[in-house]
PALUM-466821 format. One line per 3 residues: number of its first residue (from 0); their letters; for each residue x, y, z of N, C-alpha, C. Coordinates in nm, 4 decimals, always signed. Example, Ala and Ser with C-alpha at 12.3 -4.5 7.8 and 13.67 -1.06 7.14 Angstrom:
residues 2
0	as	+1.3190/-0.5690/+0.7800/+1.2300/-0.4500/+0.7800/+1.3200/-0.3300/+0.7800 | +1.2850/-0.2250/+0.7080/+1.3670/-0.1060/+0.7140/+1.2900/+0.0030/+0.7870
END
This chain:
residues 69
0	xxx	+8.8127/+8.3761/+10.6738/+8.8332/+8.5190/+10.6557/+8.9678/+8.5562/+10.7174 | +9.0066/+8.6254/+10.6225/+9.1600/+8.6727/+10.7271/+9.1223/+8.7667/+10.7674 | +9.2083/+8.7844/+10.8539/+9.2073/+8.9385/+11.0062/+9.2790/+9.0413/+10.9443
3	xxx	+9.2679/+9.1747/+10.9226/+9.3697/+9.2962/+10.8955/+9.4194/+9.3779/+11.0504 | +9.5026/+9.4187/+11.0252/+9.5231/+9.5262/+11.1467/+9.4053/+9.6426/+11.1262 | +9.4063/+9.7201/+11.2462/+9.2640/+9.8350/+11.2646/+9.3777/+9.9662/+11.1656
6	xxx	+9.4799/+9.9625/+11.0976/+9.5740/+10.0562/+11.0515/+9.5209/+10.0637/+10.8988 | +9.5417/+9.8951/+10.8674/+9.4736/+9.8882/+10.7551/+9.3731/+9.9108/+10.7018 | +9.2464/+9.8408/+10.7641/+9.1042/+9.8752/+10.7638/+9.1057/+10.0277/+10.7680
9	xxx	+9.1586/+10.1160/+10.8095/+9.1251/+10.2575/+10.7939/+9.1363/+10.3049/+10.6542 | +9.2223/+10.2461/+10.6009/+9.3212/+10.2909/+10.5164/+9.2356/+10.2438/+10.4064 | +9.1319/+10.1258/+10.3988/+9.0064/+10.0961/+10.3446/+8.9238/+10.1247/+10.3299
12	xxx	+8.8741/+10.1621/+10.4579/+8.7479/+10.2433/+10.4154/+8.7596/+10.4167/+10.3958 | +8.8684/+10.4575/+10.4179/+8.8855/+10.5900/+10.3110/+8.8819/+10.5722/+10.2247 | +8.9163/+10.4953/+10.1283/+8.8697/+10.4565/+9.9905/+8.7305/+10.3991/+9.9635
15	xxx	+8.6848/+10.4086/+10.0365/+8.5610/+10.3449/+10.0177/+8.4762/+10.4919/+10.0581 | +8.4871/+10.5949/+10.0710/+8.4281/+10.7270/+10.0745/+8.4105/+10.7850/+10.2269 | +8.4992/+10.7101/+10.3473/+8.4421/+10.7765/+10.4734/+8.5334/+10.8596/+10.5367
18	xxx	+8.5065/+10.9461/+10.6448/+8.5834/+10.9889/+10.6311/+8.5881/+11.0670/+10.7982 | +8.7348/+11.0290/+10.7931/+8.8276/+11.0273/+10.9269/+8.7700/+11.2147/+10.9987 | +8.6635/+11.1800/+11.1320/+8.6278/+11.3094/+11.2159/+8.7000/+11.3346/+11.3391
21	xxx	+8.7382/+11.2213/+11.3645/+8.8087/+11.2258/+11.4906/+8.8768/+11.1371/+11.5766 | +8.9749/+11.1057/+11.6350/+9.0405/+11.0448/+11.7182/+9.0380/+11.0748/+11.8690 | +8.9741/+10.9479/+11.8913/+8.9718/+10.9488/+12.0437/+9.0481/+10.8151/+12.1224
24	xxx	+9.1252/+10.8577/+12.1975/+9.2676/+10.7724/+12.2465/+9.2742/+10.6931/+12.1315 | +9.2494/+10.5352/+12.1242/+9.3138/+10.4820/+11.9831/+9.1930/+10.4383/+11.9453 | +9.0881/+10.4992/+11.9061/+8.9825/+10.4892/+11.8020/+8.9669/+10.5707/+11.6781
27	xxx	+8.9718/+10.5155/+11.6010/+8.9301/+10.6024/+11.4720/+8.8002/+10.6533/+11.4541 | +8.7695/+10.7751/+11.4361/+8.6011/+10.7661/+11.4600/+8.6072/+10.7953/+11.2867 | +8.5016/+10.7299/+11.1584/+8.4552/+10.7635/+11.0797/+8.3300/+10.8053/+11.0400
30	xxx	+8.2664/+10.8843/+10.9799/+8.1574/+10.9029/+10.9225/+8.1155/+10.9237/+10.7538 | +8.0333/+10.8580/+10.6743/+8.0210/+10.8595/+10.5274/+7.8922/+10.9672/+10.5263 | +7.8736/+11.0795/+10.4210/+7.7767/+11.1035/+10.3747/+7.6898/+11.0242/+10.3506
33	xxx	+7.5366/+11.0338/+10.4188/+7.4542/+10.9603/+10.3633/+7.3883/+10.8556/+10.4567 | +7.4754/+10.8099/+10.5581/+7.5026/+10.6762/+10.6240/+7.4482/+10.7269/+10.8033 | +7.3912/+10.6785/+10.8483/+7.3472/+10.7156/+10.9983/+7.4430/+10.7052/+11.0861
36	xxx	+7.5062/+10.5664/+11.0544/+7.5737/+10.5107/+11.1565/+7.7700/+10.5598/+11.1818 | +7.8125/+10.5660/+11.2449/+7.9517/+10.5801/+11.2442/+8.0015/+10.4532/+11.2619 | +8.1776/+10.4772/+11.2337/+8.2414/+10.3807/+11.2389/+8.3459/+10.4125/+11.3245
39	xxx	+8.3992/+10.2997/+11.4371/+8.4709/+10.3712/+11.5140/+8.5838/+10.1887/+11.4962 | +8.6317/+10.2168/+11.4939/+8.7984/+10.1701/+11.4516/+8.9436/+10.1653/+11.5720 | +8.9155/+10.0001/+11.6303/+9.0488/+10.0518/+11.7278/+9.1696/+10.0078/+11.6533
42	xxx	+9.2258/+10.1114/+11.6809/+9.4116/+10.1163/+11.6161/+9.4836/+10.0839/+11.6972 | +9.5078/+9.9199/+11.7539/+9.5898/+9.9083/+11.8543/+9.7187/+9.8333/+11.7718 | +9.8609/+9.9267/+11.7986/+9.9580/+9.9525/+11.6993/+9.9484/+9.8798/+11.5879
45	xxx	+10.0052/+9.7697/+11.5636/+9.9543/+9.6795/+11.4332/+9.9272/+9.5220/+11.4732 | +9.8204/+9.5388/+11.5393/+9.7571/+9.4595/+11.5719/+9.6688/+9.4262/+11.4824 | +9.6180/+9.3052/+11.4554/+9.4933/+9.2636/+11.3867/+9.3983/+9.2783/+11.4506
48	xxx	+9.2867/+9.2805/+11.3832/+9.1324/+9.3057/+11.4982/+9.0901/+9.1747/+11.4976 | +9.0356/+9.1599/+11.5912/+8.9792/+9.0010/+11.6486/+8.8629/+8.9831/+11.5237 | +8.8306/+8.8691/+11.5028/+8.7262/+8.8331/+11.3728/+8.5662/+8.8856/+11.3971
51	xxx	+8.5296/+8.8676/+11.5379/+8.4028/+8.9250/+11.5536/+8.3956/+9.0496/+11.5329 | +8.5077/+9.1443/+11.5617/+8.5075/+9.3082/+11.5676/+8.5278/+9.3590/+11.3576 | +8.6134/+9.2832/+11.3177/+8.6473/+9.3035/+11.1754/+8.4984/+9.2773/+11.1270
54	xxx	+8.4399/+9.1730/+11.1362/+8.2788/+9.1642/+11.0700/+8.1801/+9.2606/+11.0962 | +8.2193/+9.2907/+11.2080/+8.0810/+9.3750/+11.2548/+8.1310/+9.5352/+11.1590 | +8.2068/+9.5567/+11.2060/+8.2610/+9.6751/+11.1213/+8.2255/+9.6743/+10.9858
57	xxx	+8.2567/+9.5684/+10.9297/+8.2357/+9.5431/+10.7616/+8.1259/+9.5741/+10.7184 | +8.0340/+9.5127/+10.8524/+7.8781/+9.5259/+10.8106/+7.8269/+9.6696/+10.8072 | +7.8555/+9.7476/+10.8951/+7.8525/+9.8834/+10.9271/+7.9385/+9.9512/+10.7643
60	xxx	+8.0255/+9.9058/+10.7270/+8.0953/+10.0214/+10.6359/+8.0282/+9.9544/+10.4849 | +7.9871/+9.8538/+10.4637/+7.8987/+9.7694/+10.4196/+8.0158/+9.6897/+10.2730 | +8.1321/+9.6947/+10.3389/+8.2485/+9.5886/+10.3177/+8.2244/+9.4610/+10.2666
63	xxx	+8.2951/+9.3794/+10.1512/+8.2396/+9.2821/+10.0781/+8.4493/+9.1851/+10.1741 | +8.4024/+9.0496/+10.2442/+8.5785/+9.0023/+10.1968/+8.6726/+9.0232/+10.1123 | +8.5890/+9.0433/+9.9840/+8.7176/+9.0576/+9.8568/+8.7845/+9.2187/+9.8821
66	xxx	+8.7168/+9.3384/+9.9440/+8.7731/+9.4289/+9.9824/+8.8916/+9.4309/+10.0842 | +8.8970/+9.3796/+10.0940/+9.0366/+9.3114/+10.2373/+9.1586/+9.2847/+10.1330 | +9.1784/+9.2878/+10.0447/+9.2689/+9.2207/+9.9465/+9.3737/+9.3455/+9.9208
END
């Protein structure tokens, strides 16, 4: 699996219907209609997110690999 930066991944799952409530220091906080859970997103400058943090997220925004493309 490749790694994205937390800049990118945002920039993903707005297209994917969620949607940006708030910023807290460098977290993205998201929430989707419909969905219980939030998504919170660290934006550390353009950094990639470590592989355990990118999966877990995926699972939460319910992200397929080929969406990373």
């Amino acid at each position: 699996m490749k790694s994205v930066s937390g800049k990118k991944l945002c920039r993903i799952v707005e297209q994917k219907g969620w949607l940006l409530k708030k910023v807290t220091g460098s977290h993205h906080i998201y929430q989707k209609p419909g969905v219980s859970q939030i998504l919170s997103i660290p934006v550390h400058r353009n950094q990639d997110l470590k592989i355990g943090t990118l999966k877990a997220l995926m699972r939460i925004a319910g992200l397929l690999e080929d969406d990373l493309q």
